[in-house]
N, CA, C and O atoms as CSV, one atom per row, in Angstrom:
chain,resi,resn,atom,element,x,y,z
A,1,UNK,N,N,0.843,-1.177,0.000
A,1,UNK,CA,C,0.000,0.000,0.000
A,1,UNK,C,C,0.886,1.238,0.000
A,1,UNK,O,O,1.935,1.299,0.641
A,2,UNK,N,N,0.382,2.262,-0.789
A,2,UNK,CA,C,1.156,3.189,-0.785
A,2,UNK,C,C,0.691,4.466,0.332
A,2,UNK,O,O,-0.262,4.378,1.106
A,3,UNK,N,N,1.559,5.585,0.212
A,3,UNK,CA,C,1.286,6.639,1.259
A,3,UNK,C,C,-0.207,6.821,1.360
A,3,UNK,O,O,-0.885,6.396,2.296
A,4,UNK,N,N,-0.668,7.494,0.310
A,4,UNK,CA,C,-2.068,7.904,0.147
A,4,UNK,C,C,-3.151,6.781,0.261
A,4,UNK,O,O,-4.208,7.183,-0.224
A,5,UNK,N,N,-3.212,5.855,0.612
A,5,UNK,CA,C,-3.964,4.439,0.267
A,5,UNK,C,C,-3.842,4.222,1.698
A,5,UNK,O,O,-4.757,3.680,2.317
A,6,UNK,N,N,-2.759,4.613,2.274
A,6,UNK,CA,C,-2.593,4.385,3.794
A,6,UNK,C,C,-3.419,5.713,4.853
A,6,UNK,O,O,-4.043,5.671,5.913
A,7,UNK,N,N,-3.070,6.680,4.025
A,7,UNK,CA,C,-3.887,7.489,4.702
A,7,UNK,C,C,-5.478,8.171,4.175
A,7,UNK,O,O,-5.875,9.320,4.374
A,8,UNK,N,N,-5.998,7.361,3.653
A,8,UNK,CA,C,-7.903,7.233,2.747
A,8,UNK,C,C,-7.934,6.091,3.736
A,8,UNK,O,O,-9.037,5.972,4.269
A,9,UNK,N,N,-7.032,5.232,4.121
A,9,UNK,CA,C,-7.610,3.969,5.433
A,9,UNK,C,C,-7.881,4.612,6.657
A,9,UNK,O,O,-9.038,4.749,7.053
A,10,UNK,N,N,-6.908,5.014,7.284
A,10,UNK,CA,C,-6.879,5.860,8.404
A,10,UNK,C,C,-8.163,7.042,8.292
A,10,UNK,O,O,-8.749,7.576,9.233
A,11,UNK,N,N,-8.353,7.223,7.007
A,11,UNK,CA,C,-9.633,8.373,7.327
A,11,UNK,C,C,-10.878,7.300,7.123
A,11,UNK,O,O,-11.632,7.126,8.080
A,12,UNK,N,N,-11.028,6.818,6.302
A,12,UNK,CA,C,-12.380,5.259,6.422
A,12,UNK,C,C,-12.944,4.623,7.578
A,12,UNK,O,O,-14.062,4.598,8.093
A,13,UNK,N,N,-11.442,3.946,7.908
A,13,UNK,CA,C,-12.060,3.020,9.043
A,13,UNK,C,C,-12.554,4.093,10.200
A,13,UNK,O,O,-13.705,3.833,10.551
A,14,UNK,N,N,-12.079,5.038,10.767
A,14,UNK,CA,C,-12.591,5.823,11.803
A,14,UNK,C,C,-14.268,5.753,11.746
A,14,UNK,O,O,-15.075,5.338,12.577
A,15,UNK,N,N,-14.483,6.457,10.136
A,15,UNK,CA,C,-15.744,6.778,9.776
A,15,UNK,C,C,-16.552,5.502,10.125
A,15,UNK,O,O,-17.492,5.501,10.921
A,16,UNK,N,N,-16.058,4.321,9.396
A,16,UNK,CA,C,-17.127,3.121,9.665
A,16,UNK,C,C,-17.129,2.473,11.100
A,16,UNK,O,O,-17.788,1.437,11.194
A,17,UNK,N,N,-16.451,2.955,12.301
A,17,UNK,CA,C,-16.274,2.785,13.611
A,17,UNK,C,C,-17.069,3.449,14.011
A,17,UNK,O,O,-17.900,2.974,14.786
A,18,UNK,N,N,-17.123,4.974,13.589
A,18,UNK,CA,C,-18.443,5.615,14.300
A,18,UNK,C,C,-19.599,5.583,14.179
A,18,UNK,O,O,-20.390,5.953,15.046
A,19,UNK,N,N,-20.020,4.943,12.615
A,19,UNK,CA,C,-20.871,4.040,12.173
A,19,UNK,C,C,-21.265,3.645,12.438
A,19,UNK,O,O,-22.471,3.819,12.265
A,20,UNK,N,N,-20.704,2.368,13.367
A,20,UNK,CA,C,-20.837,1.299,14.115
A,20,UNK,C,C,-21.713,1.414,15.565
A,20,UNK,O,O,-22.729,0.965,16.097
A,21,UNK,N,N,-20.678,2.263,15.797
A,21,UNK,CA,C,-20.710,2.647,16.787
A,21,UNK,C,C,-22.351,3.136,17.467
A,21,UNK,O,O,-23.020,2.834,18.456
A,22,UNK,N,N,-22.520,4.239,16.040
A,22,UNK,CA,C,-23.625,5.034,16.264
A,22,UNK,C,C,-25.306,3.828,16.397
A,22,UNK,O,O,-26.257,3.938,17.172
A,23,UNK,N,N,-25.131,3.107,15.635
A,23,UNK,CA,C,-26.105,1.650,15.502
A,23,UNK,C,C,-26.058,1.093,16.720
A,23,UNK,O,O,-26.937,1.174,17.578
A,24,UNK,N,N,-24.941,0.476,16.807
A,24,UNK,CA,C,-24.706,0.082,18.683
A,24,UNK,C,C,-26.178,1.072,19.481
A,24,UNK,O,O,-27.224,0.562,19.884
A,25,UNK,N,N,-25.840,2.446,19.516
A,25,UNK,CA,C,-26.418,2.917,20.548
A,25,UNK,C,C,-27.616,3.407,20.097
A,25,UNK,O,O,-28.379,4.033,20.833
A,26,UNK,N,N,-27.877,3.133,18.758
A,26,UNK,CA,C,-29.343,3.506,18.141
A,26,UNK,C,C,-30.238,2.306,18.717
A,26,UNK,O,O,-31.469,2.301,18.753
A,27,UNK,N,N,-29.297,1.196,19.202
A,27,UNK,CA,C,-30.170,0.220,19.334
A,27,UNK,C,C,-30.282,-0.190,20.976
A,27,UNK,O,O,-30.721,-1.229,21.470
A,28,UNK,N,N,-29.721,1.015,21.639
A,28,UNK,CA,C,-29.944,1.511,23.018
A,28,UNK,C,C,-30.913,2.010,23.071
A,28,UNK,O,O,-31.947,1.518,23.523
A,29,UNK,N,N,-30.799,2.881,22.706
A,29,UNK,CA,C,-32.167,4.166,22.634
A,29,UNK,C,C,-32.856,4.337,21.552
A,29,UNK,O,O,-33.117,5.540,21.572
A,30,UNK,N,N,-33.331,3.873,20.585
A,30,UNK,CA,C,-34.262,3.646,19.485
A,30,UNK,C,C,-34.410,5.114,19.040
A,30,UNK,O,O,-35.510,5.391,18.564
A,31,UNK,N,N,-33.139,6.493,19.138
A,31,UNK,CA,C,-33.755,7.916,18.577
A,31,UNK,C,C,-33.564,7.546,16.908
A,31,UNK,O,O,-32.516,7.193,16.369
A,32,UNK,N,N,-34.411,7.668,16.501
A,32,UNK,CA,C,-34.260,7.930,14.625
A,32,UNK,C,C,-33.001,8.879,14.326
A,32,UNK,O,O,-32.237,8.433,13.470
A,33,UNK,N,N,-32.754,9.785,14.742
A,33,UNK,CA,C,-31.822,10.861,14.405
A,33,UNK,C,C,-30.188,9.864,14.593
A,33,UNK,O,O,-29.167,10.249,14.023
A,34,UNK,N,N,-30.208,8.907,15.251
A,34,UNK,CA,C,-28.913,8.421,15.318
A,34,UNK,C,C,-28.837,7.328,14.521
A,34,UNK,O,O,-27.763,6.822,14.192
A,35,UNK,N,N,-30.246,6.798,14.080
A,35,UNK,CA,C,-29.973,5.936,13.125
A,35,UNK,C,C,-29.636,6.157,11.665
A,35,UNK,O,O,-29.008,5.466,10.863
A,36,UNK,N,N,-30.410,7.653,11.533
A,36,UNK,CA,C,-30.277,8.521,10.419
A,36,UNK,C,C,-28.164,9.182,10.681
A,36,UNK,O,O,-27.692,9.688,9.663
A,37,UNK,N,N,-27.751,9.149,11.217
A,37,UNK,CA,C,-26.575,9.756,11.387
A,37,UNK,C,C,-25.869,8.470,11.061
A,37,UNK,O,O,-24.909,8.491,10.291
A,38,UNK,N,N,-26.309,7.314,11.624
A,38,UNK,CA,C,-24.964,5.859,11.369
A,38,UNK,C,C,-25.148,5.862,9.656
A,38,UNK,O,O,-24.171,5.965,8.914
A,39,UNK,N,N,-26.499,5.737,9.172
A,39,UNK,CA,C,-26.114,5.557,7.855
A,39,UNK,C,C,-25.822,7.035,7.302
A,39,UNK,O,O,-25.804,7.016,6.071
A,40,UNK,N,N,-25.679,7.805,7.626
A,40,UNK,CA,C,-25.025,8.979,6.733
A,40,UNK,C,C,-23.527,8.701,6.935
A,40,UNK,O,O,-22.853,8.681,5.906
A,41,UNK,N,N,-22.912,8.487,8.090
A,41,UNK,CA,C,-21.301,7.658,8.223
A,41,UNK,C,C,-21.490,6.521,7.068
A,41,UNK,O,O,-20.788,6.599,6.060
A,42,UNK,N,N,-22.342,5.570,7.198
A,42,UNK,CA,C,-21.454,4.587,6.181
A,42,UNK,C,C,-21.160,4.715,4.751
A,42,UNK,O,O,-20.400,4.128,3.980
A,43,UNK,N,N,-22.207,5.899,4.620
A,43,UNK,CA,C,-22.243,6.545,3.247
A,43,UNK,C,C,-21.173,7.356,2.949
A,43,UNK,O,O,-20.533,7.219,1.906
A,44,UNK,N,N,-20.931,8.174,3.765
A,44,UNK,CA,C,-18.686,8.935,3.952
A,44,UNK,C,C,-18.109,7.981,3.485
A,44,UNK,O,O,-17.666,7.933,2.337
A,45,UNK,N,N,-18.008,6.673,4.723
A,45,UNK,CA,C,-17.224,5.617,4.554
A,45,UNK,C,C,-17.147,4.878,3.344
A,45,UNK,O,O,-16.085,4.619,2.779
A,46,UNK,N,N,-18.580,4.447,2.840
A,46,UNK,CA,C,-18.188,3.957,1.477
A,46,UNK,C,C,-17.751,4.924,0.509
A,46,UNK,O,O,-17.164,4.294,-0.370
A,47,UNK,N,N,-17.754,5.616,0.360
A,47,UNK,CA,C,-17.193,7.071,-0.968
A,47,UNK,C,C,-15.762,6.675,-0.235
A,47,UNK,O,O,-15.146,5.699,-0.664
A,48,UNK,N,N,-15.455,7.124,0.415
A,48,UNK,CA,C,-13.960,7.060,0.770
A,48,UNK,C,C,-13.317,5.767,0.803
A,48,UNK,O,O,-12.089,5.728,0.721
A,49,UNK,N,N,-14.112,4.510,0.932
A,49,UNK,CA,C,-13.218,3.253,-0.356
A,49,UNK,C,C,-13.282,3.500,-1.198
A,49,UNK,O,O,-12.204,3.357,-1.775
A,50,UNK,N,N,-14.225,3.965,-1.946
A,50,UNK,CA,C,-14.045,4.023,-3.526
A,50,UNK,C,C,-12.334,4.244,-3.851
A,50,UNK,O,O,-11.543,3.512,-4.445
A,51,UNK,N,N,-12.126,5.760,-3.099
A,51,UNK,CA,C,-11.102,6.096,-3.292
A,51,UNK,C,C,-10.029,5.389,-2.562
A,51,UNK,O,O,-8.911,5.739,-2.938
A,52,UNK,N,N,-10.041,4.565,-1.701
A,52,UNK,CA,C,-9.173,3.854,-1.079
A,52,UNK,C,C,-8.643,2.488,-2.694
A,52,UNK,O,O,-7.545,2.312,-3.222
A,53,UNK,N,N,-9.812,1.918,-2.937
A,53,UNK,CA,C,-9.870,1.258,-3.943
A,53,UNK,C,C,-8.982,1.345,-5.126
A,53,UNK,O,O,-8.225,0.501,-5.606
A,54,UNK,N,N,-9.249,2.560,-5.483
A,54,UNK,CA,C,-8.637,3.494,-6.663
A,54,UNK,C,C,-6.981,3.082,-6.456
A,54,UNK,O,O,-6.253,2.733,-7.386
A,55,UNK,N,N,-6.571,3.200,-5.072
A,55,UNK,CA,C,-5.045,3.933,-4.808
A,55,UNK,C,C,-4.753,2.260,-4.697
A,55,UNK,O,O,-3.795,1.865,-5.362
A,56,UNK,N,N,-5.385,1.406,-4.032
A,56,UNK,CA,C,-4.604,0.113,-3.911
A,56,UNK,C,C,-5.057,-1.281,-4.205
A,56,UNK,O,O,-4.645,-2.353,-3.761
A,57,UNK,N,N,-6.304,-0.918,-5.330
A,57,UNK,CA,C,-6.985,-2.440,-6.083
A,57,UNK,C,C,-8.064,-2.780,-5.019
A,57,UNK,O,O,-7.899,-2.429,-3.851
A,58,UNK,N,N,-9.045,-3.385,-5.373
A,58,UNK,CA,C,-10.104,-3.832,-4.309
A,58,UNK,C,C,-9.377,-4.644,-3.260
A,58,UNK,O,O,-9.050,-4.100,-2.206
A,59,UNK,N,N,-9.036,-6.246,-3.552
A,59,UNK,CA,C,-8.863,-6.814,-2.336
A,59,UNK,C,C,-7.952,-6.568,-1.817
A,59,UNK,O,O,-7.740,-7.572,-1.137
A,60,UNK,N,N,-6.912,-5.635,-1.569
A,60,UNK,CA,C,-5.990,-5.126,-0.606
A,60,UNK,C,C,-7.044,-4.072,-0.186
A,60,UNK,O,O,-7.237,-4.369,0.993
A,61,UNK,N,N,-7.782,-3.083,-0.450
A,61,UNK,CA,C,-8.557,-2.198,0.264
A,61,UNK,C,C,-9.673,-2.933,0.951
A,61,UNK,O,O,-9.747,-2.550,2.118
A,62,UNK,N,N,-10.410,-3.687,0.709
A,62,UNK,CA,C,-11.355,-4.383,1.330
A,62,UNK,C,C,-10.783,-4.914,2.919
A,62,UNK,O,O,-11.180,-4.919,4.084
A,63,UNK,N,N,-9.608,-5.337,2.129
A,63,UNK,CA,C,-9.111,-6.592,3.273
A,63,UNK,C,C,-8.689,-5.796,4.353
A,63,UNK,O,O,-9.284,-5.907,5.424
A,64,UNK,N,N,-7.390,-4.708,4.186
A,64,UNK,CA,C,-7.501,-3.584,5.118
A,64,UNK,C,C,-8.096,-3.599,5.950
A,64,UNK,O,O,-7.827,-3.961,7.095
A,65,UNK,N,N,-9.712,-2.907,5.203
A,65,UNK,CA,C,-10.849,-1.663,5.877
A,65,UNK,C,C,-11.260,-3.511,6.966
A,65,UNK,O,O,-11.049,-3.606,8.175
A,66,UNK,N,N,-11.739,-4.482,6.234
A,66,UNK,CA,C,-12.021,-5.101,7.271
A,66,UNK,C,C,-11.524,-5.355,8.493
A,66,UNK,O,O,-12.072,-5.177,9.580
A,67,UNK,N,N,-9.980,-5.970,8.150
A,67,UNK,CA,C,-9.439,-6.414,9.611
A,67,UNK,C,C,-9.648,-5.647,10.250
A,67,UNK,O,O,-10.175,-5.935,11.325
A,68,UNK,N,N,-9.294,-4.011,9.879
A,68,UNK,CA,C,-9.122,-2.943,10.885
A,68,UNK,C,C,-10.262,-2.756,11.504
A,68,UNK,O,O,-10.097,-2.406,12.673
A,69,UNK,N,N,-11.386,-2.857,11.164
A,69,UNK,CA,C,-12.565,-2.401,11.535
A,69,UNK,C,C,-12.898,-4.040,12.438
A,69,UNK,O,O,-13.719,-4.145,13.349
A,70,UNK,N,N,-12.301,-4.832,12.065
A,70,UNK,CA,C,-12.745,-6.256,12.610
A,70,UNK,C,C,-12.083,-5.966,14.295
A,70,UNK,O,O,-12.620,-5.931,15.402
A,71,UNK,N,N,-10.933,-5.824,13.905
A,71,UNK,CA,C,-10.179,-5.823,15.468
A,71,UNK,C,C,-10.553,-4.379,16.493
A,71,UNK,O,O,-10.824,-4.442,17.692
A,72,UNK,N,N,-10.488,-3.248,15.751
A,72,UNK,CA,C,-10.762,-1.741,16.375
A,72,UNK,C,C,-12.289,-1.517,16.693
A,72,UNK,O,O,-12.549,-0.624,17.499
A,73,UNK,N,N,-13.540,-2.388,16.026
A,73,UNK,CA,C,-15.013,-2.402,16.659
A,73,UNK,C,C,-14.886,-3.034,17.856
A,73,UNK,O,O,-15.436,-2.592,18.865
A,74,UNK,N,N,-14.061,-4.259,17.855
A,74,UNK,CA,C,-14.154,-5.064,19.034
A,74,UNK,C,C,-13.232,-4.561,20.282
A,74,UNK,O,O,-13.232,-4.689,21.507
A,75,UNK,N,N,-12.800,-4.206,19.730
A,75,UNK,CA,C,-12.258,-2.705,21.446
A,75,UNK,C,C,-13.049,-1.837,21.724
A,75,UNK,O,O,-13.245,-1.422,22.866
A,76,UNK,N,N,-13.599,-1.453,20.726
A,76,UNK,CA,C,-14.772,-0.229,21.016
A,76,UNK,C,C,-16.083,-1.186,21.815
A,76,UNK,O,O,-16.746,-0.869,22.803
A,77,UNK,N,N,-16.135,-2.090,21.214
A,77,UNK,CA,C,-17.080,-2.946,22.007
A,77,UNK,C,C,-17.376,-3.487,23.731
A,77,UNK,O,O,-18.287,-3.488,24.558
A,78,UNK,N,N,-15.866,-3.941,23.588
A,78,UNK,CA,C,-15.244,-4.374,24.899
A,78,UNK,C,C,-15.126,-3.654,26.026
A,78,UNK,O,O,-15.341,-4.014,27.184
A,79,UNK,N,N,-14.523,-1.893,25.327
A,79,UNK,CA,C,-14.536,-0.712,25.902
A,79,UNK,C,C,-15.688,-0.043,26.501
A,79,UNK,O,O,-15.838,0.003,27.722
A,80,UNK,N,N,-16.527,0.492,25.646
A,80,UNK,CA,C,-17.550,1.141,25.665
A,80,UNK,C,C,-18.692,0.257,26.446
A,80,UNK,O,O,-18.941,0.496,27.628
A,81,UNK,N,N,-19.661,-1.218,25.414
A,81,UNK,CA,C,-20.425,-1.153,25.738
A,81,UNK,C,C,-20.121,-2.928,26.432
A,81,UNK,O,O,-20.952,-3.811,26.219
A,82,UNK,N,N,-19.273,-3.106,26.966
A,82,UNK,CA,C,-18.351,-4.280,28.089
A,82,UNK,C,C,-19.348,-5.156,27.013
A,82,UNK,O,O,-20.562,-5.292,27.164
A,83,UNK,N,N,-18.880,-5.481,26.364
A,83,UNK,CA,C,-19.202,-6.829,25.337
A,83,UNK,C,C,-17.697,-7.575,25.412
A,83,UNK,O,O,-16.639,-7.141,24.955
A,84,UNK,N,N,-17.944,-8.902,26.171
A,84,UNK,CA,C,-16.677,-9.630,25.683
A,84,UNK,C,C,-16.906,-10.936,24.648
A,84,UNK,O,O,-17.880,-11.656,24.428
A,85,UNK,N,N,-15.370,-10.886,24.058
A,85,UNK,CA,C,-15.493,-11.672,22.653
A,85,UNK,C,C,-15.221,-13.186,23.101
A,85,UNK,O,O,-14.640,-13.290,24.181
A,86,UNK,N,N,-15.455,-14.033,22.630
A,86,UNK,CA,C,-15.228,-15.511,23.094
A,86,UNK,C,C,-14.234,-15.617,22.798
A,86,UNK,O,O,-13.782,-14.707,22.103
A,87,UNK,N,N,-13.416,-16.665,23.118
A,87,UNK,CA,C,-11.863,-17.574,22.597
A,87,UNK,C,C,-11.668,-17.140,21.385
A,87,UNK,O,O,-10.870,-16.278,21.018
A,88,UNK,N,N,-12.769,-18.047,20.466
A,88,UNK,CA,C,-12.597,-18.620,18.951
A,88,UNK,C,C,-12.759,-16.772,18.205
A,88,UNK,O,O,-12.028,-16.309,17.329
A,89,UNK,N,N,-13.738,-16.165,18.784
A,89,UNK,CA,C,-13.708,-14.705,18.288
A,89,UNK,C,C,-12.419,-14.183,18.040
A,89,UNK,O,O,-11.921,-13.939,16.941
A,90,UNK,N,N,-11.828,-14.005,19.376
A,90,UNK,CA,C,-10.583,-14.140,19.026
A,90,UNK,C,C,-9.359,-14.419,18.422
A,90,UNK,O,O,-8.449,-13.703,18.004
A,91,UNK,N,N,-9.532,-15.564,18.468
A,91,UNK,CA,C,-8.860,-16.204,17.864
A,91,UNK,C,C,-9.031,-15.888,16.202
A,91,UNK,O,O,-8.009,-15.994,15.523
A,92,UNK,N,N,-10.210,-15.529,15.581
A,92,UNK,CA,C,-10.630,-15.271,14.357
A,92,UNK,C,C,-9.982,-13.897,14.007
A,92,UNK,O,O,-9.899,-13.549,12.829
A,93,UNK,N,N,-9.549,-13.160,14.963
A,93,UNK,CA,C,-9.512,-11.855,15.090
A,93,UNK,C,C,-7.748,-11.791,14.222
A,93,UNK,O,O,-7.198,-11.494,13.161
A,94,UNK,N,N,-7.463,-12.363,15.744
A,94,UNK,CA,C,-5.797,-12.695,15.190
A,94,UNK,C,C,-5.725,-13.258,13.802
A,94,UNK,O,O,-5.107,-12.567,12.992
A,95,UNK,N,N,-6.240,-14.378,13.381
A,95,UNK,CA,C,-5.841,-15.058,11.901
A,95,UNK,C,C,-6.606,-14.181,10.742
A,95,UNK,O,O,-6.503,-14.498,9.556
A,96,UNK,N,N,-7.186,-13.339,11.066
A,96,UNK,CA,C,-7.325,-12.010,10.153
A,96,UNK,C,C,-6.325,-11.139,10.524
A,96,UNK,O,O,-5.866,-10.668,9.483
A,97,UNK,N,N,-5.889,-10.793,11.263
A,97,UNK,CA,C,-4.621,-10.140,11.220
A,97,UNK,C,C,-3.387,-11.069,9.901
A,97,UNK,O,O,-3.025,-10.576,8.833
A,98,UNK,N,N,-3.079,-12.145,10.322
A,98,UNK,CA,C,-2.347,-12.549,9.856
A,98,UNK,C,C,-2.267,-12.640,8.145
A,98,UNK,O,O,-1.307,-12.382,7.419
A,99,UNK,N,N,-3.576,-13.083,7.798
A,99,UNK,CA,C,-3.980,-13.270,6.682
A,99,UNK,C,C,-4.119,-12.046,5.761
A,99,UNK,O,O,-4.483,-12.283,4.609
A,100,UNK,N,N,-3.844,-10.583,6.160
A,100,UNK,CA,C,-4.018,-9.619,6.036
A,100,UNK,C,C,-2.681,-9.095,5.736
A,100,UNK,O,O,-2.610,-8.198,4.896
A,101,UNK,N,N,-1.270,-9.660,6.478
A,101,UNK,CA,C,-0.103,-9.167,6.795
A,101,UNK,C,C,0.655,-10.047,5.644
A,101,UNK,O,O,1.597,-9.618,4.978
A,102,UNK,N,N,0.140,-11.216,5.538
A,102,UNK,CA,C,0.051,-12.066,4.082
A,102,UNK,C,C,-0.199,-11.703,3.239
A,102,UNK,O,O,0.532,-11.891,2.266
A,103,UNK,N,N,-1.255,-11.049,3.143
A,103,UNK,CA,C,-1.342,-10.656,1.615
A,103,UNK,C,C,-0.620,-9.211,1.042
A,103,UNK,O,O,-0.433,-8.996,-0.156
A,104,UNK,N,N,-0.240,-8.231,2.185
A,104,UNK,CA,C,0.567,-7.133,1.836
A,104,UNK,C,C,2.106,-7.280,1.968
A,104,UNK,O,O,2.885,-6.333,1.868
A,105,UNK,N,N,2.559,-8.918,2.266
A,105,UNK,CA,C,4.040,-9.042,2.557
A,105,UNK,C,C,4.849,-8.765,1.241
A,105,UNK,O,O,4.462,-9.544,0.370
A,106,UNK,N,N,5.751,-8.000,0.832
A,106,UNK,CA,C,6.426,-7.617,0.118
A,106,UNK,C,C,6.476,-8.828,-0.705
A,106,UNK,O,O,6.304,-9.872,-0.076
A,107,UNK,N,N,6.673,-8.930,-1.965
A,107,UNK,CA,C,6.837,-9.893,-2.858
A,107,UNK,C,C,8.429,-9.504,-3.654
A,107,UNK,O,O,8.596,-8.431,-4.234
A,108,UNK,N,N,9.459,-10.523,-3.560
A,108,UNK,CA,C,10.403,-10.308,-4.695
A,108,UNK,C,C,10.529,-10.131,-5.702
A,108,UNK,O,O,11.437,-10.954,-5.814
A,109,UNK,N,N,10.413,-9.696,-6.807
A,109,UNK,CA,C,10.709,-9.208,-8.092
A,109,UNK,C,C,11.246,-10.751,-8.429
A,109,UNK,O,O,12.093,-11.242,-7.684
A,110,UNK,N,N,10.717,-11.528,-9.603
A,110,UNK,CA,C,11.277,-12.609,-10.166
A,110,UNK,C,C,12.096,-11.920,-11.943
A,110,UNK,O,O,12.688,-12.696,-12.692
């Protein structure tokens, strides 16, 4: 991934965290106005893969926006609204990390 591809991630995933986030607590308090606000975030968020897309091919941007959002919801989760993740969650968590660090590992020039 290059500079700019790295930083359209860093501005994405935030967006689809607060997203998240905002649903989480729409589904606390049932106000319309916050449900109307999560999907106006995912709507940022998706425009801003597009352009994430653009800079580094779909499945390196996909794969990214997921893990990140896979591992950084589930802190926000854990954090915020004390949701804990099981073993195997876990465990799923990590081998998306990995599988992620795999597919952006530098390749040699043949």
């Amino acid at each position: 991934m290059n500079a700019a591809a790295i930083l359209w991630l860093a501005g994405a995933v935030p967006v689809f965290l607060a997203a998240a986030s905002a649903t989480r607590s729409y589904l606390n308090n049932g106000l319309p106005w916050v449900l109307g606000g999560s999907l106006l975030l995912y709507c940022i968020g998706n425009l801003m893969m597009v352009r994430l897309m653009r800079e580094s091919g779909l499945g390196v941007a996909i794969s990214a926006s997921s893990v990140a959002q896979l591992i950084l919801i589930n802190v926000i989760a854990f954090a915020i609204f004390h949701e804990r993740p099981p073993v195997t969650q876990l465990i799923g968590m990590g081998l998306g990390l990995v599988g992620f660090l795999l597919m952006v590992w530098p390749q040699a020039k043949a």
